[in-house]
N, C-alpha and C positions, 0 to 999 in steps of 0.2 A: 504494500500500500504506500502512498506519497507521506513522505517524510515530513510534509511542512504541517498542513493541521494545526492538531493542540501542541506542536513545538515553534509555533511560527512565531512565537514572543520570545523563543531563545534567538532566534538567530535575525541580526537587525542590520546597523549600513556600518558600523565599525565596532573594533570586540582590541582586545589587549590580552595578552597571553606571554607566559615565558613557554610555552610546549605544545602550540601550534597552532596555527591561522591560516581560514581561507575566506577568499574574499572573488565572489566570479559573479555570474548572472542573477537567476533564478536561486529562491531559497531553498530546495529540493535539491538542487547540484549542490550550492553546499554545505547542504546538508549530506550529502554523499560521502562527499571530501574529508569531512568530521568525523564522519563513520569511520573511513581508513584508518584515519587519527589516531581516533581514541580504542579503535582495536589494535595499536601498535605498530601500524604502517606507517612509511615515512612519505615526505612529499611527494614523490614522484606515486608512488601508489595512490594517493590522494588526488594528485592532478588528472590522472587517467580515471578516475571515481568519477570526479566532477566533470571532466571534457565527456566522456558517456553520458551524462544525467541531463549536460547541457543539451545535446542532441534533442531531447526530449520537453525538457524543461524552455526553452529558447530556442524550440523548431521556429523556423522562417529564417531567424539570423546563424544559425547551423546543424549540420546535421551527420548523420555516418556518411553522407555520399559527398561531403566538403571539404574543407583541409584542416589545420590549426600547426601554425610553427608553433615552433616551443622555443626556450631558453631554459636551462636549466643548472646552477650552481652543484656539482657534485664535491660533499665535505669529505667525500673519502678521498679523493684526487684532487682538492682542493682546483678546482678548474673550474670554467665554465663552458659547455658546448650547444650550440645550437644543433638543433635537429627540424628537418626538413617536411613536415607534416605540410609536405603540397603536391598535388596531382598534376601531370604533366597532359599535354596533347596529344592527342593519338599517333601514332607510330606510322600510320599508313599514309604515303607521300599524294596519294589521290584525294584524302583530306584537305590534305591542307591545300592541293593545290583549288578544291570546290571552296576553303572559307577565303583563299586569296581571289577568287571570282568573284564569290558571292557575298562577301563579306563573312565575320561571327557572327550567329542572330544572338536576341534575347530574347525577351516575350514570351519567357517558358518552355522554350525551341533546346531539346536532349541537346543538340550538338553543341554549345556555348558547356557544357559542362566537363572537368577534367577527367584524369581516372583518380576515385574515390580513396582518400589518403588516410583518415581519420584510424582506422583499423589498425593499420601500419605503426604507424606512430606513437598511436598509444602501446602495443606489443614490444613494439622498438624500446619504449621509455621504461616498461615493467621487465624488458630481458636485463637491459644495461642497468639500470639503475634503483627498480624495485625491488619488494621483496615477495610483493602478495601474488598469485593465480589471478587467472581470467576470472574465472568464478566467479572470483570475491571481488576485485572490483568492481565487474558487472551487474552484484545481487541488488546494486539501489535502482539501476535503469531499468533492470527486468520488473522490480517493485511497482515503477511508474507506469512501464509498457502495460503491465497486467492490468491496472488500475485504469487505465488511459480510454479514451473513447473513439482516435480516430482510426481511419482503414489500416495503414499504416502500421500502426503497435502492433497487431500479434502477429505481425508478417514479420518486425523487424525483432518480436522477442524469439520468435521461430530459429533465425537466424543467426543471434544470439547464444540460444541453448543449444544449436550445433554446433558451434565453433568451444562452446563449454562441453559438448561430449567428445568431439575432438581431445582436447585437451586432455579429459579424463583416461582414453582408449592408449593414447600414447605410452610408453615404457619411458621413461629417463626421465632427464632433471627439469626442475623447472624451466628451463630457458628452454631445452626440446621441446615441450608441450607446450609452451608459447607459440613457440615456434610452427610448429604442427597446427596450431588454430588457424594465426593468419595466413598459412599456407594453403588450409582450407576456404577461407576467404577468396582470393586471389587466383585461385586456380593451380596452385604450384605444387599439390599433393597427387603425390604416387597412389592416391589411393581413392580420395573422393572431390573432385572440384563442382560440387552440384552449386554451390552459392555462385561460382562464376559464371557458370551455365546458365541460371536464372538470370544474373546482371547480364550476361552477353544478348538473352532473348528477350532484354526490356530494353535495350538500347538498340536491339533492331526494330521491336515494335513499334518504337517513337520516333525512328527515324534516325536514331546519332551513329557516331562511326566509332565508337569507341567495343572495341572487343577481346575475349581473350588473353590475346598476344598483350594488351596493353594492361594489362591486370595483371599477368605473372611479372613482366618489366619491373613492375614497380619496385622500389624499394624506397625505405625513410635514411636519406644521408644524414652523417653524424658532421657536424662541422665544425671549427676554430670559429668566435664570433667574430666580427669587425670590433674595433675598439676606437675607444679616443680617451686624453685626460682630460676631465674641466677641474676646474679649481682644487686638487689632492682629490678627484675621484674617476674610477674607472667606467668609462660609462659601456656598456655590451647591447650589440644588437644582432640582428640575424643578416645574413648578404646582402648585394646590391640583386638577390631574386625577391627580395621584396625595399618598400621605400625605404628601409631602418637608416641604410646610411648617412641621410638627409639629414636625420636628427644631430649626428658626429658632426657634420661639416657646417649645420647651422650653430652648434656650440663653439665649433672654432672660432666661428666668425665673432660671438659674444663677447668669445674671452678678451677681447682687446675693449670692450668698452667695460663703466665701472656700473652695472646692474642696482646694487646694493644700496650705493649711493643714491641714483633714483628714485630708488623705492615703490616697494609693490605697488602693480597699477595702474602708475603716475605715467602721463600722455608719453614722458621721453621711454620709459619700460616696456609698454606694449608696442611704439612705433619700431622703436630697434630691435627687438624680437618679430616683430613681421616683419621688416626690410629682411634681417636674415634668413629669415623662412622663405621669402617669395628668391629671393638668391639660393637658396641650396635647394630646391624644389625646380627650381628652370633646372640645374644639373641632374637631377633627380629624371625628368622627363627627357634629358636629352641623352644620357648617358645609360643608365641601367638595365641593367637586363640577366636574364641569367647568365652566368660565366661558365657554365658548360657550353656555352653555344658562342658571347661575346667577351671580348678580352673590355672590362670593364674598369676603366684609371684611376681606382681609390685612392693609390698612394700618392697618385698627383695632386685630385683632390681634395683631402687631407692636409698637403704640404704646406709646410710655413709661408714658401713663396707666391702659392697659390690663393692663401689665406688672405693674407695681406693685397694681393691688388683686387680681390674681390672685395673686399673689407672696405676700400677704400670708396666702393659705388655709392654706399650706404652714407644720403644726405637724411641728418637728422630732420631737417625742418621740409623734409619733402616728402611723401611717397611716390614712391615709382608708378606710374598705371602699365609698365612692359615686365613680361617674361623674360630674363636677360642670360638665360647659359653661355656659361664661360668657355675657355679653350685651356685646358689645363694640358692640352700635348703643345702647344706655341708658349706656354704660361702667359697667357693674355686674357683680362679682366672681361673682354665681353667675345664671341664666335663671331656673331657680326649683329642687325638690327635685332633690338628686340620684338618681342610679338606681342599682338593682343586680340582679343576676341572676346567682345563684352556678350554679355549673356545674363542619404545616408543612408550606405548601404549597411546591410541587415548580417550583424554580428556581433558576437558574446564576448564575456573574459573570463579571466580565471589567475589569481596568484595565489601559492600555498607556500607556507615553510612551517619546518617541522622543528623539531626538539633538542636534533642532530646537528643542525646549523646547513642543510638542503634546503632550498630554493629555487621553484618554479614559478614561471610565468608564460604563458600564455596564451593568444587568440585565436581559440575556434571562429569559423566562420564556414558560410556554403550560399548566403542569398536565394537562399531556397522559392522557388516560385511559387505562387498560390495555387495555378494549376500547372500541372497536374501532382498531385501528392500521395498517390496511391503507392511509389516506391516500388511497383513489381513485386512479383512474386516474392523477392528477398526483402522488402522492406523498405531499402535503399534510396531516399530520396535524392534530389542531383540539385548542383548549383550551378552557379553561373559564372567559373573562374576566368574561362577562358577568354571571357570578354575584357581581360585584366591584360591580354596581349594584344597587339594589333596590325592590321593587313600593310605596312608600309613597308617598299621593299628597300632591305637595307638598312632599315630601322633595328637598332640594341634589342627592340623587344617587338619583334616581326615574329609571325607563329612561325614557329618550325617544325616536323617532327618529335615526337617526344622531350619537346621544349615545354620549361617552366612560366609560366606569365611573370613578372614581374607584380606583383599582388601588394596591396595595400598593409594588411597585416602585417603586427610588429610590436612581438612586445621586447622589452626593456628588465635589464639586471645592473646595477650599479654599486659597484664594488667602492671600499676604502683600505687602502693597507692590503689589499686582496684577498679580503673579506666581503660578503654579500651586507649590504646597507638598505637597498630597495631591490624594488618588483613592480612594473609598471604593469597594465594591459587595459588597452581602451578600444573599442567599439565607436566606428565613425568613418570608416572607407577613409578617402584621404584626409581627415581631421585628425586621425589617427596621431600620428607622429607629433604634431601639432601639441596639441592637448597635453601628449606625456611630454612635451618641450616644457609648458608651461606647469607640469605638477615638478620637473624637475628643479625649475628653476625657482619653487614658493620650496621647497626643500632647502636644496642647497646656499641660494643668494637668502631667501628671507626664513629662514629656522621652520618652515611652517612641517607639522608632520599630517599624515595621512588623512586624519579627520577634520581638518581645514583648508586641506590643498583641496580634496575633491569638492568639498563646496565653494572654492574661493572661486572669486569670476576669472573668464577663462575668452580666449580670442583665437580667431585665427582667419586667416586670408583665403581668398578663393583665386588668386591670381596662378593659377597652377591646371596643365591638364588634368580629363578628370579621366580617372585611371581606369574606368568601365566604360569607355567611350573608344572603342577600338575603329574608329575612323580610319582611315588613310592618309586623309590631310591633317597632319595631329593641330594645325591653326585653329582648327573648325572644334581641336575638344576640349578648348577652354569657355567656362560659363560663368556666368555673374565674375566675371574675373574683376573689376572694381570694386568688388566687396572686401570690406572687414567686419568678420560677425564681432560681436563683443557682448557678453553678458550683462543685460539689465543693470547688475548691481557694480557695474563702472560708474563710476561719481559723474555728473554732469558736464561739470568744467572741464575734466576729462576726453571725454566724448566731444565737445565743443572746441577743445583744440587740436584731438586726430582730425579733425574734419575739414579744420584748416591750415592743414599741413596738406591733404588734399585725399585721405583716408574717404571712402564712402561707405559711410557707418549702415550697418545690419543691427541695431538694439534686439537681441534676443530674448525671450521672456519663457522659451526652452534651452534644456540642459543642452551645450555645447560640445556634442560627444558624450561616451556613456564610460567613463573610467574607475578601475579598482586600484589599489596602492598597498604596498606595506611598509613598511619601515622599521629595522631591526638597530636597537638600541645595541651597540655594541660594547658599552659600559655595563647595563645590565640585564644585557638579554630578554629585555623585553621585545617581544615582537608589535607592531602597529599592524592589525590593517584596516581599513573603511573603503567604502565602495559608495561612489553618488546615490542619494537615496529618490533624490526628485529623477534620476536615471531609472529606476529599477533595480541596482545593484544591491548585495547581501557581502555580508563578513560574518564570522562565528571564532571562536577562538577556544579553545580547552582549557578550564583550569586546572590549577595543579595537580588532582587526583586522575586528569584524563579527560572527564564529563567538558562536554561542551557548555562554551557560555560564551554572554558577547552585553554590549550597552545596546539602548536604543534611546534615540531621541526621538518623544515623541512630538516633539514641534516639530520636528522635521517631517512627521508623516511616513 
């Protein structure tokens, strides 16, 4: 049965704990997550709780047939590795050559969707780094499926408790009967690939090109994160196959102004934090893409040198109205004229840390369409990643073959001393990175912790392609590009002077992005985490015996 009910007063938008915290969508995920918890599982077992629950919990923004990068602090190897929970395009060259004719559709159209990652990744995270069975992570989603009312649920609990009897039939160790599950998933089993077989004959029924062959391929890479320093901290993101590194190369640019000084808010903080955004977001659109397919110049654009004449675009008393990508292979401040073209997608979060000093972060996602949701035989409902690449030839992020889109999601690990400090993940297609710019920056520039970053106001620019608009002419996928949203609760005077700097103010009176946070006291091990509550987001925290517990405010609602 769903977990939330008569527990839905334990678990509220932010909880304190020294032995563990999660903080994701839906109170039912995590409430999941809690469950690993306080039966003795560490975060990564709890992350995999809650990314399942979320499927369910936060169908439409994700689901089993969508992606979820991870980030994940491992205390035994004191490291941090990103892992690749994203599904690539089909393998077959006659594809791609029908979506370079015909364009990517949307509109609910099987063929915009990847092959389905979620499975992967979470198996990948419970062989490497947890301790618990499928089972047992599984038993709170199966709780909701059962419980649940639409078509979907017993097709995808079906599913489920195969890949749980999988699991069981196998001989050997845990990591083999993992192993053995999602092998059954994907088609890769010497013995039974009937779940692939179902997906293969529901993506011919609807028309997509995805089959088979592109379901065994898959695999979840483990990877080294990008990195950057801001002010003594390590900041970790996932590659340039998603926007994360935008976030590195907009804090380089910061670090030469004095933030602090300004002070939260104040017109010169929020204007120089969006000048650097609309600068590392032009690089962002011109440059990225997955680096199995393109050689992508991080370390250029990273570089001091590169920093610095870009740095120098940024007129305090002006906004830019142009898109302006650099040339970081000439090291020259602009490529050549800027562009413009005057003119949120649907996904969850998730951060845990456990007892151990492990830390996970983050964002499921699929944009699941309203129709059709029946999932097939398997359950399986499909998103719409693939419109995250697009038809331009020549372009960093042109489909290719078993090509990654370069995807919006992106969450955030922030080390000090080389130790974990935060956990970002937010919910918001390209506001994304954005959003956890500005939680980072009410952290580290203004002391703020978790339970005041996520409600403090919050900004961000629309001067940037929009990353589900697989156009061919990328000119044509910038929208509202003169916009700056900015949270209601920016003081007037404020507002009154971005505007005549030449800002075209958005006053929002909705949450701007939907973000979770934690924050780990390093002095006393206290964990932080809270989640926007006017967002929908949940936090829960275990106290000292184990048992979950968390605050709620109830002004907040």
């Amino acid at each position: 049965m769903p977990m939330n009910g008569s527990d839905d007063q334990q678990i509220g938008w932010q909880a304190t704990s020294t032995t563990g915290v999660v903080a994701a969508g839906g109170a039912d995920a995590v409430a999941a997550g809690m469950r690993l918890l306080a039966d003795g599982g560490n975060a990564a077992d709890a992350a995999v709780a809650t990314i399942f629950a979320l499927t369910v919990t936060d169908h439409g923004a994700c689901s089993i047939g969508g992606e979820v990068p991870l980030l994940i602090y491992d205390m035994r190897n004191q490291e941090v590795k990103a892992l690749c929970g994203q599904g690539r395009a089909p393998l077959a060259q006659e594809a791609i050559d029908w979506y370079m004719t015909h364009g990517i559709p949307g509109a609910g159209d099987i063929k915009m969707a990847p092959v389905p990652s979620v499975v992967d990744l979470c198996i990948t995270t419970l062989q490497r780094y947890g301790t618990r069975t499928f089972e047992q992570v599984v038993a709170p989603t199966l709780a909701l499926l059962d419980a649940g009312a639409e078509p979907w649920h017993p097709k995808l609990a079906r599913t489920l408790r195969r890949l749980i009897e999988t699991e069981e039939a196998v001989h050997g160790s845990r990591e083999e009967k993992l192993q053995a599950a999602t092998d059954r998933f994907y088609g890769r089993s010497n013995h039974r690939d009937d779940i692939a077989d179902e997906l293969e004959a529901y993506y011919i029924e609807k028309g997509g090109f995805l089959r088979k062959r592109d379901l065994a391929a898959h695999v979840t890479t483990v990877e080294d994160p990008v990195t950057v320093e801001y002010r003594g901290y390590t900041i970790c993101k996932c590659g340039p196959w998603t926007q994360g590194p935008f976030l590195c190369q907009a804090l380089r640019l910061l670090e030469g102004f004095d933030l602090k000084r300004m002070g939260p808010f104040s017109a010169d903080h929020i204007h120089v934090v969006t000048e650097a955004v609309k600068l590392a977001m032009a690089d962002r659109d011109e440059y990225y893409g997955d680096p199995d397919f393109v050689e992508v110049p991080l370390p250029a654009l990273f570089s001091d040198a590169y920093t610095a004449i870009r740095r120098a675009l940024i007129d305090m008393q002006s906004a830019s109205p142009e898109a302006r990508p650099g040339d970081p292979h000439g090291m020259k401040p602009l490529k050549g004229p800027g562009v413009f073209r005057p003119g949120v997608g649907g996904t969850t979060t998730c951060v845990v840390a456990d007892r151990w000093g492990n830390v996970v972060a983050a964002t499921p996602s699929a944009n699941v369409p309203k129709e059709p949701r029946d999932g097939g035989k398997a359950g399986v409902t499909f998103g719409n990643r693939l419109r995250s690449l697009n038809t331009t030839p020549g372009h960093p992020n042109c489909i290719q073959p078993g090509k990654r889109p370069r995807i919006t999601l992106t969450p955030t690990i922030v080390l000090k001393g080389g130790r974990p400090v935060m956990a970002v993940s937010v919910a918001g297609g390209d506001l994304q990175d954005q959003v956890t710019l500005n939680l980072l920056l009410d952290a580290i520039e203004f002391g703020m912790r978790p339970d005041r970053a996520v409600i403090a106001p919050r900004f961000a620019t629309a001067l940037h392609q929009d990353s589900f608009d697989p156009n061919p002419d990328r000119t044509q996928a910038f929208k509202g590009a003169g916009a700056l949203s900015v949270s209601e609760t920016v003081a007037n005077h404020v507002r009154e002077e971005l505007s005549r700097r030449g800002h075209k103010l958005d006053v929002k009176t909705d949450p701007i992005a939907r973000p979770v946070m934690i924050y780990i006291d390093q002095d006393s091990s206290v964990l932080h985490a809270a989640g926007d509550p006017a967002a929908g987001r949940h936090a829960a925290g275990l106290n000292e015996t184990g048992q979950r517990s968390s605050q709620k405010d109830v002004s907040s609602g």
